[in-house]
C-alpha positions, 0 to 999 in steps of 0.5 A: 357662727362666722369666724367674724363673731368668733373673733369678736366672742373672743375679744370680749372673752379677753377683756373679761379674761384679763381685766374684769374676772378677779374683780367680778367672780367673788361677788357677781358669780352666775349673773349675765354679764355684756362685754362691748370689746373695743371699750372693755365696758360691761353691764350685769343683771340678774334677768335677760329683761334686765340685760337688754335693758341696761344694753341698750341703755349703754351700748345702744346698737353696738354689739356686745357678747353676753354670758354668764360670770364664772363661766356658762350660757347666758341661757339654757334651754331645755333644763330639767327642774327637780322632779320634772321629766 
C-alpha cells in the first residue's frame, strides 16, 4: 500500500474516529461503512453490493475508505463456517 493511501485510510479513519464512532457504534456495529475524508461524509450497508451502490450514487468517483463499524475488514477471505474445514 502507497504511503499516499496510507495517509489518506488514516484520515478517513480520524473523521470515524473523532466524529462518527460514538454516534454509529451502538446501533450500526458490524455494517460496512465509506469514509470520503475531505468532507467526513459516509454511507452504511449491510452488503458489498449495497455499499457500492450507495458509493457511487454519493461519491461517484471519489474515493473513499471502506471498513466495518466497531472495528474489521470490510471483507475476509478465507473464513471458516461452522463444521466446514
Amino acid at each position: 500500500m502507497s504511503t499516499e493511501w496510507q495517509d489518506f485510510a488514516a484520515r478517513a479513519f480520524k473523521v470515524y474516529e473523532q466524529t462518527l464512532k460514538s454516534q454509529l457504534e451502538p446501533l450500526q456495529d458490524g455494517k460496512l461503512i465509506a469514509v470520503e475524508p475531505a468532507s467526513g461524509t459516509y454511507v452504511l450497508a449491510e452488503s458489498l453490493t449495497e455499499l457500492d451502490a450507495a458509493v457511487k450514487a454519493t461519491f461517484g468517483q471519489k474515493p473513499v475508505h471502506v471498513f466495518r463499524v466497531g472495528g474489521g475488514a470490510a471483507i475476509k477471505i478465507g473464513a471458516r463456517y461452522a463444521g466446514v474445514s
